[in-house]
N, C-alpha and C positions, 0 to 999 in steps of 0.2 A: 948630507947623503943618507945617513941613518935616518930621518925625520921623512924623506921621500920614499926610501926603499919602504917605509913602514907602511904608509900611503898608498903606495903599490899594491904591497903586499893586501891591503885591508879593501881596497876598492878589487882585487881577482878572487878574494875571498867571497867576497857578495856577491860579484857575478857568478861565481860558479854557483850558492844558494837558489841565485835567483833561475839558472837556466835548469836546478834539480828541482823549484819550483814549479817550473812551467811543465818539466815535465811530468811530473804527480799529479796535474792537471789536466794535461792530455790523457793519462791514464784513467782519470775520472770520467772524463768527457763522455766517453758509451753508455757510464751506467745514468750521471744525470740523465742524458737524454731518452734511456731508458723509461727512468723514473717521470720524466715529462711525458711521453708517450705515454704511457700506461696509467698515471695518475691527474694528469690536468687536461691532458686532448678530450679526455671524454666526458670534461665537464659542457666542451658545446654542445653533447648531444641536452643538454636540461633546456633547452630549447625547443625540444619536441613534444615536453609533458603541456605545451600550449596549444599542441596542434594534433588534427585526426591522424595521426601518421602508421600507414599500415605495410608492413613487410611486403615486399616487391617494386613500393615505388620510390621514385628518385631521392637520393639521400637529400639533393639537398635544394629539390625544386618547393620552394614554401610557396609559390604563387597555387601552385594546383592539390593546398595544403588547406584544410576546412579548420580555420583558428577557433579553438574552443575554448581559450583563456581557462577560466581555475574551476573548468569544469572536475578533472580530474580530484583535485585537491578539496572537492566537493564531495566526490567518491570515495575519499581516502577517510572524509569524516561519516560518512553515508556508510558503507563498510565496517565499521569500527570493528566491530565484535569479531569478525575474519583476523582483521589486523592485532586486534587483543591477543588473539590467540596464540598467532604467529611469533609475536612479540615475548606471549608467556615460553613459549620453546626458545626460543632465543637466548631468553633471560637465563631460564632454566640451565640449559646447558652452559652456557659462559660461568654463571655462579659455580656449578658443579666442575669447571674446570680453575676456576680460580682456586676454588676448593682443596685441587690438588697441586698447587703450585708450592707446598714443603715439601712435596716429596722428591722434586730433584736438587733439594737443596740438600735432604737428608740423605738420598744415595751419591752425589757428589761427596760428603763427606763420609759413606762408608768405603767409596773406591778411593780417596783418601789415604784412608788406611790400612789398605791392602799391600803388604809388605812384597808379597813376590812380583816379580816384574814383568814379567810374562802372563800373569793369571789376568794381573791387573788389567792387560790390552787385549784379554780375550774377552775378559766381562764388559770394557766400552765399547768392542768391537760389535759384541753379539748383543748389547743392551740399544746400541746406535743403529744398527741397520736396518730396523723398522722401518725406521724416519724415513729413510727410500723405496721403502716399499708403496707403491700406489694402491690407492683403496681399494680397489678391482682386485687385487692378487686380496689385501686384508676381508675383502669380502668373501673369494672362492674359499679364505681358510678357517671362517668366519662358520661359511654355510658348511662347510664339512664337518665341524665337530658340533655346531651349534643349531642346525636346522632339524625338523621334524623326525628325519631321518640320518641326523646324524650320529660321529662315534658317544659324544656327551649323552647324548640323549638316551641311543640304545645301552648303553653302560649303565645308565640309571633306573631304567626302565629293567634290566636284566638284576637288578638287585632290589626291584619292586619297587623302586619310588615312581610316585602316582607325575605323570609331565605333562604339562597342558596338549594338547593335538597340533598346535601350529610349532611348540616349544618355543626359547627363549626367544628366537629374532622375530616371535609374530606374536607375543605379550606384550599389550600397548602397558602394562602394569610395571614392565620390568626394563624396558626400552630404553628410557634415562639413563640407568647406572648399566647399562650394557655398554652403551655409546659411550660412556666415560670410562668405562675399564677399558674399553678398544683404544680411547684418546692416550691413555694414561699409557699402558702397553708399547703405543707407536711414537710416542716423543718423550719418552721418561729419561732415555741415554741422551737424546740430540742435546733438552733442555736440562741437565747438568751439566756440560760444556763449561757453561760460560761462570758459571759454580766451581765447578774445577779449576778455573785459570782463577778466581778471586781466591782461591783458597792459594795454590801457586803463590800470590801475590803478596799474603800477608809475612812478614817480616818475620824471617828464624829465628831471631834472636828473643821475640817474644816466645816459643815454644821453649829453647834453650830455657829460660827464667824459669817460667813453668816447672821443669824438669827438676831444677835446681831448688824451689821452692816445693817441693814434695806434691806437686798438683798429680794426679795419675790421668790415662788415657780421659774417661768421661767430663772431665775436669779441666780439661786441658781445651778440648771441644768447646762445652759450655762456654768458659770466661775469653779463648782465646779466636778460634776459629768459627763459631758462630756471631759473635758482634763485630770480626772482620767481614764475613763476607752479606750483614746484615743489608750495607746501605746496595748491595747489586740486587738484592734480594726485592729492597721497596719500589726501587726502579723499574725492575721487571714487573712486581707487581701491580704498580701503578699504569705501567703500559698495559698490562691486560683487562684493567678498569677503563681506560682507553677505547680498547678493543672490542668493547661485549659483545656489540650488537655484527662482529666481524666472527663466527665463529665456526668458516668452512662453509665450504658448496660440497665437498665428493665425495666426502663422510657419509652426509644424510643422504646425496641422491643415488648413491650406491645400495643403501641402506633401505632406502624407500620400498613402503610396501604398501596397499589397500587396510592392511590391519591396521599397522601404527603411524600411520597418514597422521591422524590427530595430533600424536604426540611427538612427531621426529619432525616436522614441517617448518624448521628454520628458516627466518629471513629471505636469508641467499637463495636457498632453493623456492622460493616463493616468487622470488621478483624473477626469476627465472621459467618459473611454467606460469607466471601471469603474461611475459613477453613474450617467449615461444612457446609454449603449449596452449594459452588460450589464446594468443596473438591479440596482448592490448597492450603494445609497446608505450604507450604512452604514458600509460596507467604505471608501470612497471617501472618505467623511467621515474616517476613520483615519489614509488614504494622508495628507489633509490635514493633520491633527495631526501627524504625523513631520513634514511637512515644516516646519510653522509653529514647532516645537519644535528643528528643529537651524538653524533662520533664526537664531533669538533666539539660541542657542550661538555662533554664527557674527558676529553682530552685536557680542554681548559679547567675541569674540577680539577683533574690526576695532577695535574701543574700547580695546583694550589697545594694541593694535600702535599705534594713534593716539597712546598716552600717551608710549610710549615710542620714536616718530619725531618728533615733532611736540612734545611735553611737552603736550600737551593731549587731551581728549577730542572725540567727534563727536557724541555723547549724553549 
């Protein structure tokens, strides 16, 4: 009886696993499908970078469709020097934000060690909420202090400093590290998060030693809490190596201006008024395939690099 009851007991233990199983699975089930919609349905449109295909007609009448085969991809090498360019903004900006990737490592560890408890969840309160702010509001408050006639401007101007006529948001000279102090501003609280919890994570008892081994506060950081929260740190980073050529649409097309057209003109926004603005969906659809195609090149490197810092993979 004991030998059966056990039995019992061990096969209602697994069903219940299994039916908490299925339902964490159900729970999942939205956002897969999510992520299939939005990331693999739209790989059949790369079908259309073979065909004249022009906004208005039938999505998916190919018979009444003029097959151009790799004309496009003809244009993509035909083009270069456009696409050079677009490519150098790109780059630009993704390095200038990898660039800033200690810095929410280092305000995670200064909120950290912020002993009151209240201060502490006003500073991730008021450091996070950027992160929800949509570019359209960070642009109207953008152009208020920072346009021609804004408070920045006339401030400086009223204490004699000499300010270009368009000022800083229409200086193709200054544009870069504009765009990156706006990046940096609007995800610096969201991206320590996840800094916060690896710091969370690391074991007290290692602080405790510290303490007892005469380590002081700097000391304690150095040897304890930064080579704990290193290996999230290489992970992130290695995703945003990943990422380069992914570095926003509504930053720049907020942003966009006749002046620093040249120098703000990223990827996304490009394959963007190649599609709708000039109306060469096809061509647009191509820009997209190079990028989707050196993504995956770029992912499989960060995967390597992972193996071989880390001895593990990130995929």
């Amino acid at each position: 009886m004991p030998v059966k009851t056990e039995r019992k007991t061990l096969v209602e233990r697994l069903g219940r696993k299994k039916v908490r199983g299925l339902k964490y699975l159900l729970i999942a089930v939205p956002f897969l499908l999510y992520v299939f919609a939005m990331n693999y349905v739209p790989l059949f449109g790369w079908i259309y970078s073979v065909f004249d295909y022009k906004m208005g007609q039938q999505f998916l009448d190919f018979s009444n469709m003029k097959f151009i085969g790799l004309d496009n991809f003809r244009k993509l090498f035909a083009e270069h020097s456009e696409v050079l360019r677009v490519l150098r903004n790109t780059l630009v900006m993704s390095v200038l934000t990898l660039l800033a990737t200690p810095f929410p490592v280092l305000f995670a560890i200064m909120i950290n060690e912020i002993k009151g408890k209240y201060f502490k969840k006003f500073v991730q309160t008021a450091t996070t909420l950027p992160n929800f702010i949509s570019w359209i509001i960070v642009y109207g408050i953008a152009f208020s202090f920072f346009s021609m006639n804004g408070f920045i401007n006339m401030l400086l101007k009223n204490f004699g400093v000499d300010i270009s006529g368009a000022g800083i948001m229409g200086d193709p000279d200054k544009v870069w590290l504009f765009q990156w102090f706006l990046n940096i501003w609007k995800t610096l609280g969201w991206s320590s998060i996840i800094y916060i919890a690896a710091i969370v994570g690391i074991d007290g008892e290692l602080f405790d030693a510290a303490r007892v081994d005469g380590a002081n506060k700097l000391k304690t950081i150095w040897h304890i809490t930064i080579p704990g929260i290193m290996p999230t740190y290489v992970v992130m980073f290695l995703l945003g190596v990943s990422n380069i050529l992914s570095n926003g649409f509504d930053q720049y097309f907020m942003f966009y201006n006749s002046v620093v057209a040249d120098k703000i003109e990223v990827l996304d926004y490009y394959v963007y008024k190649v599609g709708f603005l000039i109306n060469d969906y096809p061509y647009s659809i191509t820009l997209g395939m190079l990028k989707s195609l050196i993504s995956i090149l770029l992912l499989f490197v960060a995967n390597t690099l992972s193996k071989k810092v880390r001895g593990e993979s990130i995929v």
